[in-house]
C-alpha positions as CSV (number, residue, x, y, z in Angstrom):
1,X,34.4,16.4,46.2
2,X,34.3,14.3,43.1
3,X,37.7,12.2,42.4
4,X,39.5,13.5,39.1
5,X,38.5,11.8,35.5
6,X,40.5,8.6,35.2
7,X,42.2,10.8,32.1
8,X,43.5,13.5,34.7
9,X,45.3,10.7,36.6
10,X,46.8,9.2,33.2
11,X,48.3,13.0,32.6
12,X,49.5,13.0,36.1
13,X,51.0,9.4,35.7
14,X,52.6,10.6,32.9
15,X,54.5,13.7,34.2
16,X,55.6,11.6,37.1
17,X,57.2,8.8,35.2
18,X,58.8,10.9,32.3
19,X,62.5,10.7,31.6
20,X,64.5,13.2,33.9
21,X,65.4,16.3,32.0
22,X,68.7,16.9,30.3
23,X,71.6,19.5,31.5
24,X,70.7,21.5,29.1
25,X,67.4,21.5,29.4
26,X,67.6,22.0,33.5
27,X,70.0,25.0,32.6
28,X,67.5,26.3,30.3
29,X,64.6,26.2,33.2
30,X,67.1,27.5,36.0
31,X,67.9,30.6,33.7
32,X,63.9,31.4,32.9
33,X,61.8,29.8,35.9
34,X,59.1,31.4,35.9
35,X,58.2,31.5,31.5
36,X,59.5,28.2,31.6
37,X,57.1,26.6,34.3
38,X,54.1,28.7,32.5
39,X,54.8,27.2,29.6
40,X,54.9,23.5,31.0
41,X,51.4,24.5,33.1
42,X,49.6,25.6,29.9
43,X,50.8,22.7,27.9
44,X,49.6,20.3,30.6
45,X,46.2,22.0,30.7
46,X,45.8,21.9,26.9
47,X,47.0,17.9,26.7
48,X,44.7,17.3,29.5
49,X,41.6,18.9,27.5
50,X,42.8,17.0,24.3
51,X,42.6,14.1,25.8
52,X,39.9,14.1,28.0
53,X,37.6,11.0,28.3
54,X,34.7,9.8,30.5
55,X,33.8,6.6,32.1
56,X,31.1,5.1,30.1
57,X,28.5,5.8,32.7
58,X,29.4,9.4,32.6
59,X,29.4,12.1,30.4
60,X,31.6,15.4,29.6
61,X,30.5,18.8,30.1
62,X,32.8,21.1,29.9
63,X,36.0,19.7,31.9
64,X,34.1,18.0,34.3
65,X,32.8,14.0,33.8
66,X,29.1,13.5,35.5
67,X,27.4,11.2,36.3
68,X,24.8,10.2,33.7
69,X,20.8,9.9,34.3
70,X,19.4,6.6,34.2
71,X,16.8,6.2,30.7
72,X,13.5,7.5,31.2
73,X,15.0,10.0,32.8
74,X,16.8,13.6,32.0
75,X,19.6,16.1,33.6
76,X,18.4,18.5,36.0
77,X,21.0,20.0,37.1
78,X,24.8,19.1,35.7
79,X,27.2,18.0,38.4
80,X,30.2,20.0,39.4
81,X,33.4,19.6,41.9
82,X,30.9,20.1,45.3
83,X,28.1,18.1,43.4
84,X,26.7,15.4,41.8
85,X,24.7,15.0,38.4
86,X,20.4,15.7,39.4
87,X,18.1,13.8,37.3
88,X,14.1,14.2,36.9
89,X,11.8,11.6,35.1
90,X,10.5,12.5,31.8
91,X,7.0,13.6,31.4
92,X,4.1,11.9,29.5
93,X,5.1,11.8,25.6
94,X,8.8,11.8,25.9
95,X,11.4,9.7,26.8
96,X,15.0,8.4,26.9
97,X,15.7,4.9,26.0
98,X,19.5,4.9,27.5
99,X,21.6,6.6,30.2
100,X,22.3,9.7,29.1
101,X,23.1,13.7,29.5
102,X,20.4,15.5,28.0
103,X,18.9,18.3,29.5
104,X,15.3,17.4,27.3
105,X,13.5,13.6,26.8
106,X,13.1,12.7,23.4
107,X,9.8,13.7,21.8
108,X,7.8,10.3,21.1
109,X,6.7,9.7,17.9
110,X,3.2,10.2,16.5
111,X,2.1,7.4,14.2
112,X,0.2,9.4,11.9
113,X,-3.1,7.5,10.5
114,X,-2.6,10.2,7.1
115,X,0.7,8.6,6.6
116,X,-0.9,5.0,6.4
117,X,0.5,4.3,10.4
118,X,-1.2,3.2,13.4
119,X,0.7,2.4,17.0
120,X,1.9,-1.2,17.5
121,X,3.4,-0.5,20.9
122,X,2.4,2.7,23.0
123,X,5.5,5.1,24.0
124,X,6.7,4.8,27.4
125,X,8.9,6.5,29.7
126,X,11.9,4.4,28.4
127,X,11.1,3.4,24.6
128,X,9.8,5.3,21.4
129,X,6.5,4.5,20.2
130,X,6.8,1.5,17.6
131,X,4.4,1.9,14.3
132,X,3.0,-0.6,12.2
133,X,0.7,0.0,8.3
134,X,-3.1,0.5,8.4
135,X,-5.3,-2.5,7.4
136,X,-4.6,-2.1,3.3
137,X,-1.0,-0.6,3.6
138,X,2.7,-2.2,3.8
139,X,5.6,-1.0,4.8
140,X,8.7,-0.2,2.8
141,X,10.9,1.3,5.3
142,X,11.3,0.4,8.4
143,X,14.3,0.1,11.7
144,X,14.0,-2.7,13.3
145,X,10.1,-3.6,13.9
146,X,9.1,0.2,13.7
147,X,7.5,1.3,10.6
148,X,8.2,4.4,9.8
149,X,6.7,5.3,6.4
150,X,4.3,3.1,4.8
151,X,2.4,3.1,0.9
152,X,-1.6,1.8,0.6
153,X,-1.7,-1.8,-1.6
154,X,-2.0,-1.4,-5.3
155,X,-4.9,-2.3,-6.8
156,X,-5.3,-4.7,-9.9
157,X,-7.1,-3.3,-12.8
158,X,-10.2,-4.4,-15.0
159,X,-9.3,-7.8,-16.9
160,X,-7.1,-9.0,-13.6
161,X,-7.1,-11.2,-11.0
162,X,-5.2,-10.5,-7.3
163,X,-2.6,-13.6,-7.6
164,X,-1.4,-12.6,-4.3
165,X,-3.0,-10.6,-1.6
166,X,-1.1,-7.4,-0.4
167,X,0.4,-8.0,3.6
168,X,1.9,-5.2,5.9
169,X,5.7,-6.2,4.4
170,X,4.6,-6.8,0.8
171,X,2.5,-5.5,-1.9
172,X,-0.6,-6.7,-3.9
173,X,0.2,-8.9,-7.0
174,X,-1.9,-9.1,-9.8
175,X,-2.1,-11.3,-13.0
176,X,-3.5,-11.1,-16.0
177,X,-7.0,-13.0,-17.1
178,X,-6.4,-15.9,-19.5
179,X,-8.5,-16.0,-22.6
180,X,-12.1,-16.9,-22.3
181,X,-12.3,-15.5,-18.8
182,X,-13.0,-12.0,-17.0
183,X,-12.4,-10.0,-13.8
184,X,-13.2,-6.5,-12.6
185,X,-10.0,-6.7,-10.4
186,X,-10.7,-7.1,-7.2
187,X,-11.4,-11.2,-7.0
188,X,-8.5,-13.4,-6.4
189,X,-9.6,-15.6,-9.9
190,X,-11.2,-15.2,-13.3
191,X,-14.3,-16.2,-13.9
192,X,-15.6,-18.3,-17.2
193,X,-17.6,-16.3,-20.0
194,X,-21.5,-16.9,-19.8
195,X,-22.2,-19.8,-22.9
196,X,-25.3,-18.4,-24.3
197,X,-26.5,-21.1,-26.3
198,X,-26.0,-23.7,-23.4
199,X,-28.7,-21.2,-21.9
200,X,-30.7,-21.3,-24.8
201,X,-30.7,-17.7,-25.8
202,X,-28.8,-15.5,-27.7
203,X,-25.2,-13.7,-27.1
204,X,-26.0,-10.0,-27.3
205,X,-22.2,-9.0,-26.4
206,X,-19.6,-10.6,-26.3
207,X,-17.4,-11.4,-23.4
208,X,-14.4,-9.6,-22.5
209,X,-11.1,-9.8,-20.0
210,X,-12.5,-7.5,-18.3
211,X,-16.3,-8.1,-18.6
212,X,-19.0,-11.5,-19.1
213,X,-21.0,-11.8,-22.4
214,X,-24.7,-10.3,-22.6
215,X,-27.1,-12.9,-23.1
216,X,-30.9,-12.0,-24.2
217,X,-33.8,-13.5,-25.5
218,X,-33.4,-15.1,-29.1
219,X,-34.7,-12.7,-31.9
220,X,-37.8,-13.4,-34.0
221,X,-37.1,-13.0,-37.9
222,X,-39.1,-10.3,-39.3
223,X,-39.2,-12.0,-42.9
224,X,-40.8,-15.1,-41.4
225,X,-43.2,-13.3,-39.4
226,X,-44.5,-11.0,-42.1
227,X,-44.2,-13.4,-45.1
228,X,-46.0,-16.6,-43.9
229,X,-49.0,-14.7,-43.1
230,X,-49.0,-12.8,-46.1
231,X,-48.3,-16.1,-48.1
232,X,-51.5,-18.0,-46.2
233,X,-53.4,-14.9,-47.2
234,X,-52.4,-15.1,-50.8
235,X,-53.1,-19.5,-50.5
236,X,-56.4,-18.2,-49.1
237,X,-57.6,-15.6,-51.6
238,X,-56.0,-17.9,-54.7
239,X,-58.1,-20.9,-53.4
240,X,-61.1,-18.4,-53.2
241,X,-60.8,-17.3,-56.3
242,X,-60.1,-20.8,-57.7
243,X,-63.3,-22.1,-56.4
244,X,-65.4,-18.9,-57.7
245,X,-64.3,-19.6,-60.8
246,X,-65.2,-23.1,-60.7
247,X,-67.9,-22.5,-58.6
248,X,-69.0,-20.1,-62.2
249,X,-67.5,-22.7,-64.7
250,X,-70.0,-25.0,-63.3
251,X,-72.8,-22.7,-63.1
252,X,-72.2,-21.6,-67.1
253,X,-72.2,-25.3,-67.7
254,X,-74.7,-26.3,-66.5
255,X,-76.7,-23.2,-67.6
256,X,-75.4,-24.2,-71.5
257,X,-77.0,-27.9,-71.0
258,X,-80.6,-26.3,-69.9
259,X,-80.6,-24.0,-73.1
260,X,-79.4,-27.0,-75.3
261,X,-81.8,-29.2,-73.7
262,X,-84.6,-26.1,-74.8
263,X,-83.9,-26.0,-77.9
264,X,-83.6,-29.7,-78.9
265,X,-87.3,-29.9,-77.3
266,X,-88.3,-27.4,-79.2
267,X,-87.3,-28.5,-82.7
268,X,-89.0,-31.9,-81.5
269,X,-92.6,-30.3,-80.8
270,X,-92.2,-28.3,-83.8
C-alpha cells in the first residue's frame, strides 16, 4: 500500500496540533455529535482536495499521487492504493522528452521540405526532431536551435549586385549598381560598360544598370560611297570630253592650214 501524499500528512499535522476547542464550542458538538463530526469530515475532505500537491517526481490523478514514467516513455496503467504507476516505451515517431503522466508520446515533428525545412537532428525516443532551412532559405522563427518556419532568400533584381549573400539566419542583401556599371542580379559585383571605341567599332546601344552596351561593326557612309564614284565618273567623262574636243580643235586646225596652204599655191601657179 502506497504511503499518503506528503499533503495528506500536512492536513493530519494540522488537525492534531490545532488549538483545543472552546466551552462553547465543545457544548455545541456534545449537543449535535453526529451533524457536527459530518460537518468537520466533509470540511477535512474538501481542504485536503484543495490543497493537494505531488512530489515532483509524481503526478495527480484524481486524489491519488503516482509515480511518474521516466521520458521516452508513457503511462500504462495509473497507479492506485494496491499499485504502482506501469509505464511502456514509446513507439517509433513519438516521444517524451521529460518524466511525465501521459497516457500518449508526443507526436514527432515532420520537417516538411514544402515549408523550406529539412531534419538537423533525427527524432528519438527522448527528444523532438530539430529542423534547420533548405540550401537557399533562412530562418525567421525559431526555439532554441529548432527551426520551425523558414522563408526562401530574396533575390536582387536587374541593375543589382548581391552585397551580401543570404545564410540560414539572415537574408540576401542587395545594392544598387553605380553609374557606368551593370548586373543582371545574381553576381556579387557590377561589371564595367563595354568602351566601344577602345575596341575599335561602334556603340550600337548603349549600356544600362541593368545591361552592357552593344558594340558592332562601324557603318560605311552611304554619301561617300555613292558620290566618289559618281564624281570619278563625271572627272572621267569631263576629261573625255575635254580631250575630244581638243582632239577636234586640233583636227579643224590643222585641216584650216592645209586649205590655206591650197589656196595660196594656187594663186601662185596661176
Amino acid at each position: 500500500m502506497l504511503k499518503p501524499p506528503s499533503s495528506q500528512i500536512s492536513v493530519i499535522w494540522f488537525l492534531r496540533t490545532e488549538e483545543p476547542l472552546s466551552l462553547e464550542d465543545q457544548m455545541t458538538l456534545k449537543r449535535n455529535p453526529l451533524s457536527s463530526a459530518a460537518f468537520l469530515i466533509i470540511l477535512i475532505k474538501v481542504f485536503i482536495t484543495l490543497s493537494l500537491t505531488c512530489h515532483p517526481a509524481e503526478y495527480l490523478i484524481g486524489s491519488e499521487c503516482c509515480p511518474r514514467c521516466s521520458a521516452g516513455s508513457r503511462v500504462k496503467t495509473h497507479c492506485n492504493e494496491y499499485r504502482s504507476t506501469s509505464c511502456l516505451p514509446c513507439v517509433d515517431g513519438t516521444f517524451t522528452d521529460k518524466p511525465n503522466g501521459l497516457e500518449q508520446c508526443t507526436p514527432c515533428t515532420n520537417c516538411a521540405a514544402g515549408s523550406g525545412l529539412k531534419v538537423k537532428r533525427s527524432c528519438t525516443g527522448t527528444s523532438d526532431t530539430v529542423c534547420e532551412p533548405l540550401q537557399g532559405f533562412y530562418c525567421i522563427y525559431s526555439v532554441g536551435d529548432d527551426c520551425e518556419t523558414a522563408q526562401r532568400h530574396s533575390s536582387c533584381g536587374p541593375g543589382q549586385y548581391i552585397s551580401k549573400h543570404g545564410t540560414a539566419s539572415t537574408d540576401t542583401e542587395c545594392s544598387d549598381c553605380r553609374a557606368g556599371t551593370f548586373s543582371d542580379g545574381t553576381s556579387a559585383s557590377c561589371q564595367p560598360h563595354t568602351q566601344c571605341e577602345d575596341l575599335n567599332l561602334q556603340e550600337k546601344t548603349a549600356g544600362t544598370s541593368a545591361a552592357d552596351a552593344q558594340c558592332g561593326e562601324r557603318g560605311v557612309n552611304v554619301g561617300a560611297a555613292v558620290g566618289v564614284p559618281v564624281a570619278l565618273v563625271l572627272i572621267i567623262v569631263a576629261a573625255g570630253v575635254f580631250l575630244w574636243f581638243q582632239k577636234v580643235s586640233v583636227e579643224t586646225e590643222k585641216t584650216r592650214w592645209r586649205t590655206s596652204d591650197i589656196s595660196e599655191w594656187k594663186w601662185e601657179t596661176s
